[in-house]
C-alpha positions in Angstrom: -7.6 43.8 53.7 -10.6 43.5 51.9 -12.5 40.7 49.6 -10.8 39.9 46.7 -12.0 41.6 43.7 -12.5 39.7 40.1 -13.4 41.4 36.6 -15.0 39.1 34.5 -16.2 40.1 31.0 -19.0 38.5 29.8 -20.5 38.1 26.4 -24.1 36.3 27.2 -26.9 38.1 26.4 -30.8 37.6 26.7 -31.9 34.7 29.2 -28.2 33.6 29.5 -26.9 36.6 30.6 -30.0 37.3 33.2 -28.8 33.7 34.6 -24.9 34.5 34.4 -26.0 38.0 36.6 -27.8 35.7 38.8 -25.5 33.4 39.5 -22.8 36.0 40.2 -25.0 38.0 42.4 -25.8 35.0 44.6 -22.6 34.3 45.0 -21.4 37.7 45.8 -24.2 37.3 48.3 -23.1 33.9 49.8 -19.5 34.7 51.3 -17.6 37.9 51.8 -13.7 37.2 50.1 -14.5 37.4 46.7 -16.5 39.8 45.0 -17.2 39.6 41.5 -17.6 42.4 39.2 -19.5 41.7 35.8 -18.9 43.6 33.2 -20.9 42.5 29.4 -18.8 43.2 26.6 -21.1 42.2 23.7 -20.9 38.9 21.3 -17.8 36.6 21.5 -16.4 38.7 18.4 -16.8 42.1 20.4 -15.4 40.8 23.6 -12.1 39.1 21.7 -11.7 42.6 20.4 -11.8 44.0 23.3 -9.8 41.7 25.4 -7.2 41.5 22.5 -7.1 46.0 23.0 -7.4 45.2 26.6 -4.3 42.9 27.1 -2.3 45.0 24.2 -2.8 48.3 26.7 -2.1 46.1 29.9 -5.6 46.4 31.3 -7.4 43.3 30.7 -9.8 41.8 33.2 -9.2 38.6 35.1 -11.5 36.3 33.8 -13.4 36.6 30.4 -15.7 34.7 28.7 -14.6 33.7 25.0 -16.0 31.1 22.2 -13.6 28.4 21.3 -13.1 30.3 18.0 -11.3 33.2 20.0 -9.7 31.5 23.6 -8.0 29.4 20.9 -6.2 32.1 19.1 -4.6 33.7 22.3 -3.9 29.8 22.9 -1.9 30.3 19.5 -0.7 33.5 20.2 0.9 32.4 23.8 
């Protein structure tokens, strides 16, 4: 019942993150069984923080946007 909701935590800023928006927004806009929900969490460094608190108190988004630096120590971490 309903679209399917995503959180995604981003960590562009500037022109990148005006694009990211934009290209979320369109395709929010283009179908109605997914919506995302964007959410900017800062730099990579801020947003591995985060996520790391996040996952630690069992509320971490769905999707999240890391640097290699960071996506490969959860990789490590399992």
């Amino acid at each position: 019942s309903g679209p399917v909701e995503v959180l995604y935590w981003g960590s562009f800023s500037a022109e990148l993150g005006e694009a990211e928006q934009e290209i979320i927004t369109r395709f929010n806009e283009s179908q109605d069984e997914v919506v995302v929900e964007y959410q900017f969490q800062g730099s990579y460094e801020e947003t591995g923080q985060k996520l790391t608190a996040a996952l630690a108190a069992r509320q971490a988004p769905d999707v999240a946007l890391l640097s290699d630096v960071w996506w490969f120590k959860f990789y490590l971490a399992n």
